[in-house]
C-alpha positions, -999 to 999 in steps of 0.1 A, spaced: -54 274 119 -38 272 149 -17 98 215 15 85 201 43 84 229 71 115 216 108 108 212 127 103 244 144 133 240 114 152 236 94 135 266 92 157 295 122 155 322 105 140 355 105 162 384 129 136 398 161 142 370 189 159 380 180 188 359 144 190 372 162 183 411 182 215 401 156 236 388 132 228 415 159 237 444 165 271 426 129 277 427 132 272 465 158 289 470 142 321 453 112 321 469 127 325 504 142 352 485 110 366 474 97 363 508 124 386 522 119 413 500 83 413 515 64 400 482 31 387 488 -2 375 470 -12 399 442 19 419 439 37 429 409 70 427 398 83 440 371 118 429 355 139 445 330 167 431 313 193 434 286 187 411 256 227 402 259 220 389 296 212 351 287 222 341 325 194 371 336 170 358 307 171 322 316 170 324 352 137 342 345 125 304 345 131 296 384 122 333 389 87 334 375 78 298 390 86 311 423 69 347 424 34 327 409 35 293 436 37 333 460 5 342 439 22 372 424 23 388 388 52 388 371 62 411 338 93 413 320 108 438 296 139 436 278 162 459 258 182 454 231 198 488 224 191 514 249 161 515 267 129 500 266 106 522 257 77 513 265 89 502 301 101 543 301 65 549 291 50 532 322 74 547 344 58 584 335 23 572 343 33 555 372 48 588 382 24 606 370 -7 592 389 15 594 418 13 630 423 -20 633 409 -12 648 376 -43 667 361 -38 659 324 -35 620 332 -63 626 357 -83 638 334 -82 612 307 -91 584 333 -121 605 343 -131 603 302 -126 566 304 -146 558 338 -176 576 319 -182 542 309 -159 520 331 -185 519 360 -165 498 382 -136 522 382 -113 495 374 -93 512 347 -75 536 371 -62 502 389 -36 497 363 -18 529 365 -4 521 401 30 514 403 42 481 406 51 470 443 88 456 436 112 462 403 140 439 395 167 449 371 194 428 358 230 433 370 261 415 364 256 395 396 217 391 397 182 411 395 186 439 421 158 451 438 152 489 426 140 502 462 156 483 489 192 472 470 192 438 473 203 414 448 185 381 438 217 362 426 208 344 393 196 306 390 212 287 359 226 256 372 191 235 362 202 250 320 215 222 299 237 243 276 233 220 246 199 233 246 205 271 248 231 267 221 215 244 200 227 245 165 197 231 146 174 258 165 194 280 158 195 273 118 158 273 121 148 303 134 174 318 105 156 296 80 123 315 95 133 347 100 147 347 66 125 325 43 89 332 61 91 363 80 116 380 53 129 401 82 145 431 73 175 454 83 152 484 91 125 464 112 119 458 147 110 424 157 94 410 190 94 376 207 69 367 233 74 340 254 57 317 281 69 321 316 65 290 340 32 290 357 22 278 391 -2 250 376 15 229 348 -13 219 327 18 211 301 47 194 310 76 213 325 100 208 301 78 223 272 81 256 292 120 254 295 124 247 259 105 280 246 131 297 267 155 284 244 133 292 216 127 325 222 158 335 234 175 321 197 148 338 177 158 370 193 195 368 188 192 352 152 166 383 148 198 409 161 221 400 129 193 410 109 172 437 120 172 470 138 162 462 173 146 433 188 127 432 217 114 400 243 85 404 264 64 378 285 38 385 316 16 361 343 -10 344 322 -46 342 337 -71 314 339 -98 336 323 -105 357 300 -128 376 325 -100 377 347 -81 418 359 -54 414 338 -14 422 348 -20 457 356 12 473 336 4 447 304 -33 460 301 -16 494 305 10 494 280 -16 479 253 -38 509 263 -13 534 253 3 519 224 -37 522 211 -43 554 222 -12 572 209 -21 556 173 -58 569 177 -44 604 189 -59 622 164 -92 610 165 -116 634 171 -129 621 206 -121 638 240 -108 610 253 -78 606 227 -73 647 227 -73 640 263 -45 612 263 -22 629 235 -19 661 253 -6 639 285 14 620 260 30 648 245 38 665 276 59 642 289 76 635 252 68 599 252 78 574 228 60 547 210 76 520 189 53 497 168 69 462 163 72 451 122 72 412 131 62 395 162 67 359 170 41 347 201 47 315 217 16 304 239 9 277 264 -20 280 283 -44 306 300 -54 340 284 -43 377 292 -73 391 310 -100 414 299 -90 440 281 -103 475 300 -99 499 277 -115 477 249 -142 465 267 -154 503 275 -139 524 248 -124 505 222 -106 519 192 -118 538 165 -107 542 129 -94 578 125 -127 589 105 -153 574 134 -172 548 114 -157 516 134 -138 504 165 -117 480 172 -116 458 202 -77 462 209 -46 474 199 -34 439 185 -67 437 162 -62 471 152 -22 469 140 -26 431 124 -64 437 106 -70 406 97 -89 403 65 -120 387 80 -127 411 105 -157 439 94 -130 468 110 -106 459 83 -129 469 55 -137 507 68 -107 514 87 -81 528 56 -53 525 74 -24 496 65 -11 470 88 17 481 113 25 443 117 26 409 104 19 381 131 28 347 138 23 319 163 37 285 181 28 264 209 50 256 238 71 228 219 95 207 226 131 220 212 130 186 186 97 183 178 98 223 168 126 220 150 114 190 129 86 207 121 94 242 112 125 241 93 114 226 59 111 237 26 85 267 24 85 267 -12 79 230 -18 48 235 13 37 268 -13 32 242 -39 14 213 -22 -10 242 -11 -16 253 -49 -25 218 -60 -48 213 -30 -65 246 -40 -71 240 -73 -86 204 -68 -113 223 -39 -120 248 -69 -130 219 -90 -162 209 -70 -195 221 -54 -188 200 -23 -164 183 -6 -170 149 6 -158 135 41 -157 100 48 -145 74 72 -146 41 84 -166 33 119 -146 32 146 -167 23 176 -202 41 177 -190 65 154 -181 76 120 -171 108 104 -189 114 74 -201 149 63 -203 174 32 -188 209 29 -208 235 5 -180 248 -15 -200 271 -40 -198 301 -15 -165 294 -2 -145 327 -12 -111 324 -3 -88 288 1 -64 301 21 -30 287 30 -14 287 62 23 287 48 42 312 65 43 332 38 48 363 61 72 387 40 46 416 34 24 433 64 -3 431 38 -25 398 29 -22 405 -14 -45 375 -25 -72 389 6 -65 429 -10 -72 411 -44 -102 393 -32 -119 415 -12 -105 450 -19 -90 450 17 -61 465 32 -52 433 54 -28 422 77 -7 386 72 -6 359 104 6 326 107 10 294 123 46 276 131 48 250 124 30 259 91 11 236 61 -27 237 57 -55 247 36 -84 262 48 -114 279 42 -146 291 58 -181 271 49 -210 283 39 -233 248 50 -221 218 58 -239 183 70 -230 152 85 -209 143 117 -172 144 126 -150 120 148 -121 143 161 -100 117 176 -65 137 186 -63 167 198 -83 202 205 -75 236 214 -93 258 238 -77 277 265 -50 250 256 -40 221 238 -63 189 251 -57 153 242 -86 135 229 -90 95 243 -93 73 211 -120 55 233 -139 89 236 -138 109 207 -153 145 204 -179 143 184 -198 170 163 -228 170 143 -234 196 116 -264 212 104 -264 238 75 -241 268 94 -247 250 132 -232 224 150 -240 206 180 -214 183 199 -227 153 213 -200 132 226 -166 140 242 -145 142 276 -163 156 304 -130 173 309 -129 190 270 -171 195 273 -163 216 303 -134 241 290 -151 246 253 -189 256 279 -164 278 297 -146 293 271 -181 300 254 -200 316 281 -170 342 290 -170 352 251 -209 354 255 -206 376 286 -172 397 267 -199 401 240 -223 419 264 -203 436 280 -191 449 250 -227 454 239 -238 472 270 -205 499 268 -210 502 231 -170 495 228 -179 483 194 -207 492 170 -240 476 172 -234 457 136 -204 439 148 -218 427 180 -249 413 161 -221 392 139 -207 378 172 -236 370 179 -249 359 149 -220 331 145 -217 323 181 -228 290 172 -213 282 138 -187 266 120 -156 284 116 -128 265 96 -128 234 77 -88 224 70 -71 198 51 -30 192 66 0 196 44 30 197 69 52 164 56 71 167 89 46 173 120 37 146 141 12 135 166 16 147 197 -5 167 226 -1 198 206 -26 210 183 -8 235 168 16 206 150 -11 180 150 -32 206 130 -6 205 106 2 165 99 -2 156 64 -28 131 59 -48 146 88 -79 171 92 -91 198 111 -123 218 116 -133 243 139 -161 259 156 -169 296 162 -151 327 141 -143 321 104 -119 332 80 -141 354 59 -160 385 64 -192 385 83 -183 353 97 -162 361 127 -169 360 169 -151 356 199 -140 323 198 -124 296 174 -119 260 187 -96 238 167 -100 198 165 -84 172 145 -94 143 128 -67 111 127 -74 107 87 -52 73 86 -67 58 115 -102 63 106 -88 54 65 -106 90 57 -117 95 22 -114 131 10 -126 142 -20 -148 167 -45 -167 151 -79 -164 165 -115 -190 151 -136 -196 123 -108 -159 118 -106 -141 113 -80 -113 131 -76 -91 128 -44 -71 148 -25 -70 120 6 -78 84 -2 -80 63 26 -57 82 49 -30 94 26 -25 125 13 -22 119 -26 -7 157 -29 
């Protein structure tokens, strides 16, 4: 639920283009600028900026490159009418710790009861520089200067781009069903200092973003863009003021719970009046890398207001997805629905995502009912090479077929609510179009021979296909990429060690760490692809979606009981291995894939 060579407009620009020539200078030319104000390695800057700044907004691109090849973190808060709230939030406790404050001093003290390593109290120093966006450039808060802004590497076709623009409308509208007394956030991917991902993907979820957000203006009551430095681990200190502002959005929605530590933060909160805003709709883009550990969540974590769960963060606890065991005992709704891209290329997103969400509805309805035919679903494919995919999905305890349609128009899940007498949140995929479900048993192997999605999108060599073997609820991989092997052991043993950690704080109760740990090793997701419009490509998040094409995952599920720290998406080329996919009524066969074509 998350190759072929791409279009030439939607190839990546070599560094050696005039536009790449251009934006590469700029980042130059910034970081000498950088260097004058004095920043250094580890630093954080914080920049705020008005959502009717594009020249600020877009010269973020040159901006962040340069502060993370200086090592430094970079956050950025916009404000679409008045100010940021939350960024007025920070500034109290920044203050605040400053001189000491006792009330704010006194809730860290509750939380380093269990955060040995006195790392929380880290995030609640001030940031060393803070740039706000002027007419003529970000000016430097403390010394004056102004950083003139870099645009000259923009191609304005793509900032403007009409058919973007109609589909983040045809989105906002037909999916997200945004309305006039919402707010609605856009988080976007800033430009690391390793590109993993071609350059070009991050410039074009600039554009992205930036069109969502003003499309999202005409509509709504405020809208709001955010982005930060993403890290290489999960394990990894986090941007200090991120972790911090997730911290207080959780604790001012648990500040009635009957625990010292949330008495403790809401009489700091209300003594300096502060103001929380809790987005409607958010729209996530994501490249590569993760935000850091989560402090707070690893030590504390969230309870429900009546003490009989926690949550791990904020984000878990406003979204409550359906298959998580907090969503069943905590009683309160949703604050948010949820959805998510890759960093795409301007075409290939907009091929992709704006399509006929009623006609994908249907294709989802047929495939369900043709899955609710049979006790098993049957897998199989041709040999390629030394191997073959050919395995069998239990479907008699399969509870929910679920659609990943972008159906997105209520904060609550209604056919989750229905099955499972939850109040659950709704989260999505763009571009949208499969059908999954979460097995009980499978058996059998699996060629995934395009792409996989770990702390990123990987490409999987035809010549060296990941291979897994399942076994009842297990699965075991036995061939791959040294490359792929080696992210999806690291990703693994930081969730096992989040998992302990976890354990060892008691941030969650003891039941919900056993099901971590219970499914650390089990399947997650078995999909079938309806998207007419997706293509192949490096990204998973499309290539998840191709018609014709599979997908299953390892780690959490989609059902209760079934969920753990991670979920690793991979996809099967259906056409190329001439996949037959299908369930039997009365020993027949009947077909939802016949030798690599979707007959839906």
């Amino acid at each position: 639920m998350l190759l072929k060579k791409t279009s030439k407009q939607a190839c990546p620009i070599s560094k050696g283009s005039e536009s790449m020539q251009k934006f590469w200078k700029e980042v130059s030319s910034i970081k000498r600028d950088l260097k004058k104000l004095g920043v250094k390695k580890k630093d954080l800057i914080v920049v705020e900026i008005a959502l009717s700044n594009w020249k600020a907004f877009f010269s973020l691109a040159p901006l962040s490159r340069a502060i993370h090849e200086l090592g430094a973190d970079i956050s950025v808060f916009t404000h679409h009418k008045g100010k940021n709230n939350m960024l007025e939030n920070l500034k109290i406790c920044w203050k605040s710790y400053k001189k000491k404050e006792k009330e704010l001093i006194d809730f860290i003290s509750d939380v380093e009861k269990k955060d040995k390593k006195k790392e929380f109290r880290k995030l609640f120093k001030e940031p060393e520089f803070m740039l706000k966006g002027t007419n003529s450039g970000f000016k430097e808060e403390r010394s004056g200067k102004i950083i003139r802004y870099r645009t000259s590497w923009l191609n304005q076709r793509r900032r403007n781009n009409l058919k973007l623009r109609k589909t983040a409308k045809n989105i906002l509208k037909n999916a997200f069903g945004l309305k006039k007394d919402e707010t609605f956030s856009v988080v976007f991917e800033l430009v690391p200092k390793r590109l993993d991902l071609p350059l070009q993907d991050y410039l074009d979820n600039f554009a992205i973003a930036y069109s969502f957000a003003n499309e999202a203006k005409k509509i709504c009551r405020k809208v709001y863009l955010g982005s930060s430095t993403m890290k290489e681990s999960q394990l990894d200190f986090p941007v200090r003021c991120d972790d911090l502002a997730a911290t207080l959005k959780g604790c001012w929605y648990d500040r009635n719970v009957n625990e010292e530590v949330f008495k403790k933060f809401k009489k700091f909160a209300l003594k300096h009046n502060m103001n929380f805003e809790f987005a409607d709709a958010v729209f996530g883009i994501h490249g590569k890398g993760y935000a850091g550990k989560h402090i707070f969540g690893l030590t504390v974590g969230y309870p429900d207001l009546q003490r009989k769960t926690r949550w791990q963060s904020p984000g878990q606890m406003f979204l409550k997805p359906f298959w998580l065991k907090q969503t069943a005992i905590d009683r309160r709704r949703p604050t948010m629905r949820y959805a998510i891209t890759e960093t795409l290329p301007i075409e290939r997103f907009v091929n992709s995502c704006n399509i006929d969400y009623m006609e994908l509805r249907k294709r989802y309805a047929k495939i369900k009912k043709i899955l609710e035919l049979g006790d098993k679903l049957y897998v199989e494919g041709k040999k390629l090479g030394r191997f073959k995919t050919e395995f069998s999905v239990d479907l008699k305890t399969v509870k929910l077929f679920e659609s990943d349609d972008a159906n997105l128009k209520s904060k609550i899940n209604h056919e989750a609510k229905k099955l499972f007498n939850v109040l659950a949140g709704n989260y999505g995929n763009f571009p949208a179009g499969e059908v999954f479900f979460t097995p009980g048993r499978m058996q059998g192997k699996m060629m995934a021979d395009v792409t996989v999605s770990i702390d990123r999108s990987y490409v999987i060599p035809k010549n060296n296909p990941l291979v897994i073997e399942f076994r009842g609820f297990r699965y075991k991989i036995t061939n791959g990429p040294k490359k792929i092997i080696k992210a999806i052991e690291k990703k693994k043993k930081e969730s096992w060690q989040l998992i302990k950690q976890m354990e060892k704080t008691k941030a969650l109760p003891k039941r919900i760490i056993e099901t971590y740990k219970k499914n650390f090793n089990g399947i997650g997701e078995v999909a079938i692809n309806t998207n007419p419009n997706a293509k192949l490509g490096r990204y998973l998040i499309e290539c998840e979606k191709i018609a014709k094409m599979m997908h299953v995952a390892i780690g959490s599920g989609y059902e209760p009981e079934r969920e753990t720290l991670y979920h690793i998406d991979a996809v099967i080329n259906a056409p190329r291995q001439k996949l037959n996919v299908f369930v039997k009524k009365r020993n027949e066969k009947i077909f939802i894939i016949k030798r690599g074509e979707l007959l839906i």
